[in-house]
ZAZA-63650 format. One record per residue (C-alpha): residue in three letters; residue number from 1; x, y, z. Coordinates in nm, 2 decimals. Layout:
   code   pos     east    north       up
    ALA   NUM        X        Y        Z
...
REM end
This chain:
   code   pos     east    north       up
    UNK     1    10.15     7.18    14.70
    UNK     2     9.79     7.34    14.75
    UNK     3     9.60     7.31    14.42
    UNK     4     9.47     7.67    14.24
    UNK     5     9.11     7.74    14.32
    UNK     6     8.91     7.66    14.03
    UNK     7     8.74     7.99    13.87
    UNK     8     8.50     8.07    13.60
    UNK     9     8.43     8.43    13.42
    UNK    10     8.13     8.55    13.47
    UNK    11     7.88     8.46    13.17
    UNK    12     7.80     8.75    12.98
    UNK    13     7.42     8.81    12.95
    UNK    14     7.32     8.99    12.59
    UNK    15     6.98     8.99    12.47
    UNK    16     6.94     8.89    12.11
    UNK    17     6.82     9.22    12.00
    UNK    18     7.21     9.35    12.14
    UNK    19     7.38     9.09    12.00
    UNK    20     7.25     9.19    11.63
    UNK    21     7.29     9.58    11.72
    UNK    22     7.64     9.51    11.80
    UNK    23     7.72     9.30    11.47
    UNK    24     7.60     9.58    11.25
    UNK    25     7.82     9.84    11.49
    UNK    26     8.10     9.61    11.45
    UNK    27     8.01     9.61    11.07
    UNK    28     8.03    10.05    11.07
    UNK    29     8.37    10.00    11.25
    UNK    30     8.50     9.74    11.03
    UNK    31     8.41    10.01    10.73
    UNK    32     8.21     9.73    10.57
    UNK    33     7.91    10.00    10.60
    UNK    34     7.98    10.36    10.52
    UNK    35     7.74    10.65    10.62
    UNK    36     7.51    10.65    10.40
    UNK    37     7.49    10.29    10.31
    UNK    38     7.10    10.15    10.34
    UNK    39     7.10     9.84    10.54
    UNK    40     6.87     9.55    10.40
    UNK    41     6.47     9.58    10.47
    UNK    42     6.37     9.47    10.80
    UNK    43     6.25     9.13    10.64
    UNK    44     6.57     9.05    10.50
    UNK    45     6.76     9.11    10.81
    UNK    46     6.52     8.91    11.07
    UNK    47     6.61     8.62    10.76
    UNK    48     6.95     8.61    10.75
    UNK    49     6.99     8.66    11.16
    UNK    50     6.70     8.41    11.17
    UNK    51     6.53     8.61    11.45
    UNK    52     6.15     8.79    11.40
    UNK    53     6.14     9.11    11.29
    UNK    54     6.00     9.29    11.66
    UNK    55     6.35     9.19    11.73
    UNK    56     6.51     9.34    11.43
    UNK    57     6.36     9.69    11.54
    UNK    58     6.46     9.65    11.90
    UNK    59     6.79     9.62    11.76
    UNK    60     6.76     9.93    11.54
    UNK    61     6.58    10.14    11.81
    UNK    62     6.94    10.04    12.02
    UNK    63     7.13    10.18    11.70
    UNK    64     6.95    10.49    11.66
    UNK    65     6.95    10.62    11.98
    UNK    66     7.35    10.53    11.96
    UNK    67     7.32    10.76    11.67
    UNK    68     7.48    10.47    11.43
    UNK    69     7.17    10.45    11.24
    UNK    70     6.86    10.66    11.17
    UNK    71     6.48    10.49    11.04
    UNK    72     6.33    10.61    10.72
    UNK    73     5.98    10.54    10.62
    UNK    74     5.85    10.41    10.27
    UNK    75     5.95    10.16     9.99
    UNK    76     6.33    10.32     9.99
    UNK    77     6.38    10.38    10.33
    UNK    78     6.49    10.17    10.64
    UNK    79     6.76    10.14    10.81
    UNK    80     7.07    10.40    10.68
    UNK    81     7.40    10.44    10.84
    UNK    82     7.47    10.79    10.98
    UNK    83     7.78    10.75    11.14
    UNK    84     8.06    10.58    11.08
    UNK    85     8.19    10.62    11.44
    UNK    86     8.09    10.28    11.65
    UNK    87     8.29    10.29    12.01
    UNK    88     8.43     9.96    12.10
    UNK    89     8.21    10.01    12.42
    UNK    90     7.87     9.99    12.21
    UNK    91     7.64     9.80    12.40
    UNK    92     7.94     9.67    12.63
    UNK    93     8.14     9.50    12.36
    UNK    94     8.51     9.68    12.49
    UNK    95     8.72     9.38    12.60
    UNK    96     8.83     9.44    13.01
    UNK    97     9.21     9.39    13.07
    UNK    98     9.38     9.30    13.36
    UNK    99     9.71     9.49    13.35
    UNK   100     9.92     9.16    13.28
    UNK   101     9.71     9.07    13.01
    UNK   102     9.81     9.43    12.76
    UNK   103    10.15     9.25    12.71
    UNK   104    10.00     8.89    12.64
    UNK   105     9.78     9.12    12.35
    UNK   106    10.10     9.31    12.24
    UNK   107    10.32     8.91    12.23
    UNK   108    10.03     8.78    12.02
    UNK   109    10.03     9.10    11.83
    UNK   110    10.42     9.07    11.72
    UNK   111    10.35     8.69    11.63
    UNK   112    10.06     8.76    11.40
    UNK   113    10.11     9.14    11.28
    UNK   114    10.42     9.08    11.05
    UNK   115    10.34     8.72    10.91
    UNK   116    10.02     8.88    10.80
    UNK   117    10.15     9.18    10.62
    UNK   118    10.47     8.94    10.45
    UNK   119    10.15     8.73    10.32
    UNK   120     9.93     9.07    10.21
    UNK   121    10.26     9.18    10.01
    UNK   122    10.24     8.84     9.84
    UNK   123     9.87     8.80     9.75
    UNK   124     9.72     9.14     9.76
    UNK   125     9.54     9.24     9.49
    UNK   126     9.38     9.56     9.33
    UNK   127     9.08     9.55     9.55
    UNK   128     9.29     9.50     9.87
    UNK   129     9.49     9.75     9.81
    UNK   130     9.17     9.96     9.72
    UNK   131     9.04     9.84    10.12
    UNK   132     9.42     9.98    10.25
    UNK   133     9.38    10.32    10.07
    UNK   134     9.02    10.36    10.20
    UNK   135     9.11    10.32    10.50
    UNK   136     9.43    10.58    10.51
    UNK   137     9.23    10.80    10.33
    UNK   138     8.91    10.77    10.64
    UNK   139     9.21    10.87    10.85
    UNK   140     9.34    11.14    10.67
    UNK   141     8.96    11.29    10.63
    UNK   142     8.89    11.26    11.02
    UNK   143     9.28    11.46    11.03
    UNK   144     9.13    11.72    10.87
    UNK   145     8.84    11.77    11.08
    UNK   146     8.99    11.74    11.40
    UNK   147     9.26    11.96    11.31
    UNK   148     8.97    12.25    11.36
    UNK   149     8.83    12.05    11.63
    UNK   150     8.91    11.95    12.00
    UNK   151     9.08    11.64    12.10
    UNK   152     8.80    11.40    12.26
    UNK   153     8.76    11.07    12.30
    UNK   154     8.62    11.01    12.01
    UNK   155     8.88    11.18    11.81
    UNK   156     9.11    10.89    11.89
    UNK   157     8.88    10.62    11.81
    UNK   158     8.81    10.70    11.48
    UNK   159     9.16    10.72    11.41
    UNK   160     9.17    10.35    11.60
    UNK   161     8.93    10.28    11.35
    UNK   162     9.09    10.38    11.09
    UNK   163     9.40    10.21    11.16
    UNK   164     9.19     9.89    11.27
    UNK   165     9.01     9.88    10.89
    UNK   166     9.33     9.90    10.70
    UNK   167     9.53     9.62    10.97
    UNK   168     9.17     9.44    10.87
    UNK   169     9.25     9.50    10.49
    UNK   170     9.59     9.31    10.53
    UNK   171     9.45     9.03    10.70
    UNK   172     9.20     8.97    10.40
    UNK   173     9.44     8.98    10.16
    UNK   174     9.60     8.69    10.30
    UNK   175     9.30     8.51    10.14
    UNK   176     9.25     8.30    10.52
    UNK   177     8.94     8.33    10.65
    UNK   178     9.03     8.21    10.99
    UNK   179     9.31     8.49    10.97
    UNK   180     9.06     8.77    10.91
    UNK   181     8.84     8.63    11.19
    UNK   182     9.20     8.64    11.44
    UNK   183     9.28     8.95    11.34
    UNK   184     8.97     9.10    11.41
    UNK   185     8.94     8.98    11.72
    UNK   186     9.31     9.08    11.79
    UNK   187     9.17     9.41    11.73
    UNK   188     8.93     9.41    11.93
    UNK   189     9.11     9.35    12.25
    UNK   190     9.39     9.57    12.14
    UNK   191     9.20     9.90    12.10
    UNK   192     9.14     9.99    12.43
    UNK   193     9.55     9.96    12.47
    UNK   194     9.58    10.20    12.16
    UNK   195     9.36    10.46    12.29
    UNK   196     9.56    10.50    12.56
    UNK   197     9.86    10.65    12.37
    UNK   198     9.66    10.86    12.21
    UNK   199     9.61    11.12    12.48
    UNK   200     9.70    11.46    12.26
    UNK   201     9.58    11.57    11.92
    UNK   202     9.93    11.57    11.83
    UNK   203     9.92    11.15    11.93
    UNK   204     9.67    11.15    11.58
    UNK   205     9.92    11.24    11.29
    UNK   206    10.16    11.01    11.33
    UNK   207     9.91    10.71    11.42
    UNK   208     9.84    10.74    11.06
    UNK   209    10.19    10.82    10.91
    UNK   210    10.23    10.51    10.99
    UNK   211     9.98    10.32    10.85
    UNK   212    10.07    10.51    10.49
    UNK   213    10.42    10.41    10.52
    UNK   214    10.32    10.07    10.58
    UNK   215    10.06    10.06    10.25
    UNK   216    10.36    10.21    10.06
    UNK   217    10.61     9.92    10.18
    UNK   218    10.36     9.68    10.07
    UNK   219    10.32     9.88     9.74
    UNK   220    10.66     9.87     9.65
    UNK   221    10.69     9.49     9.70
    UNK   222    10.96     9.56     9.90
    UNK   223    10.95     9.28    10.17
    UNK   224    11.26     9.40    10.38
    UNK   225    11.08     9.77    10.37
    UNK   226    10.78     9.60    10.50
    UNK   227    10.90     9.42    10.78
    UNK   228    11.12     9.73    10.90
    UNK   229    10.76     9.93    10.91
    UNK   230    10.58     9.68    11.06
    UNK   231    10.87     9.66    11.31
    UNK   232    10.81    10.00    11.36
    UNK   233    10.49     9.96    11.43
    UNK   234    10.53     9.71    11.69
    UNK   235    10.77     9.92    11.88
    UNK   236    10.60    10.21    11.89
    UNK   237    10.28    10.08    12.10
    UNK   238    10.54     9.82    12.32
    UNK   239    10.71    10.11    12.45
    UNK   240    10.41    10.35    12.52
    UNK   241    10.28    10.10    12.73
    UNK   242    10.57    10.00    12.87
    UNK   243    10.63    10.37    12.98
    UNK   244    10.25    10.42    13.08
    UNK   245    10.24    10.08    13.30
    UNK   246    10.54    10.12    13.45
    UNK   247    10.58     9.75    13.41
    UNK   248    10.86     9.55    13.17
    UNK   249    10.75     9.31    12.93
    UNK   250    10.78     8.90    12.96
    UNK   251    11.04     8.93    12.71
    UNK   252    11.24     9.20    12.85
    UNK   253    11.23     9.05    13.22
    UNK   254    11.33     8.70    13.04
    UNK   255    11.66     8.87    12.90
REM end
């Protein structure tokens, strides 16, 4: 039997000054900085990335002219957030899937998605909870706009990213840093899969219905409640994929 040809990904090439723009995007898209929020001076930044500060401002010349950030001069300006919407594709950050690889996402997805939210229903506390209502309540607001606006593109990713910072808020309240870090990442590679179900402005609502009903399951310390949401949840994506694709799951083809 002939051996598989050996093959290696291409490396990705990112110059330092991208790297640090795409933390702080990933940072605006995690909600860990709102719009508004002053990032630290330019000092304290080249410190804690360890780079030198002409770097720094390459990196906030990239997030400017994404329009993530805008530059204010004097003691008390710097660096403030101005948008809270950071596309996954900042800077070439969006994960590239082959097509057999959205349903190894969506298997990893059902393994990690309900053991996380059984453990946030168990350890949660007052400011996770506060982390799950922020982000419902990011979604709701960008509802609201958008239901005067025209579905775009970037309609649906906010409401990705709204969905992305409270599935973020569960993970953290499982008190495992290692989990957090997963489920980040999970996210990561599973956004460009969720914005293709969201196609109509009618997709939006119930994206975040959802999302409430799953903070209320956890609120009611309801454990069955939780896993029948999160269940829900689950399904919901499996199938719209399954129907976009055209393709059947691993688990369906092994039944």
């Amino acid at each position: 039997m002939a051996r598989e040809e050996l093959r290696f990904e291409p490396v990705s090439k990112r110059l330092v000054s991208e790297e640090i723009a795409r933390r702080i995007s990933d940072a605006v898209r995690a909600g860990k900085l709102r719009k508004g929020d002053r990032l630290p001076s330019e000092r304290a930044l080249a410190e804690q990335f360890g780079v030198s500060r002409p770097t720094i401002r390459e990196a906030g010349r990239l997030l400017v002219e994404a329009g993530l950030v805008t530059i204010r001069p004097g003691a008390q300006g710097g660096m403030i957030v101005a948008s809270e919407y950071a596309p996954y594709a900042f800077l070439g950050s969006e994960p590239r899937l082959r097509p057999g690889e959205m349903f190894e996402i969506l298997e990893l997805r059902r393994l990690i998605l309900p053991w996380v939210a059984q453990e946030a229903a168990s350890y949660a506390n007052d400011d996770d909870f506060d982390r799950m209502h922020a982000a419902v309540a990011f979604g709701r607001q960008e509802l609201q706009r958008l239901a005067t606006a025209p579905f775009s593109a970037d309609s649906a990713e906010l409401i990705v990213t709204a969905s992305a910072r409270f599935d973020l808020a569960l993970a953290q309240a499982t008190g495992n840093s290692l989990v957090l870090r997963l489920m980040d990442m999970l996210l990561r590679w599973l956004a460009p899969l969720r914005l293709m179900t969201l196609e109509r402005k009618d997709d939006l609502v119930p994206a975040i219905d959802v999302v409430e009903q799953t903070l209320a399951a956890l609120e009611s310390g309801d454990r069955a409640k939780v896993a029948e949401v999160i269940e829900y949840r689950l399904q919901v994506l499996e199938r719209a994929l399954e129907q976009r694709s055209g393709r059947m799951p691993r688990a369906k083809r092994r039944a």
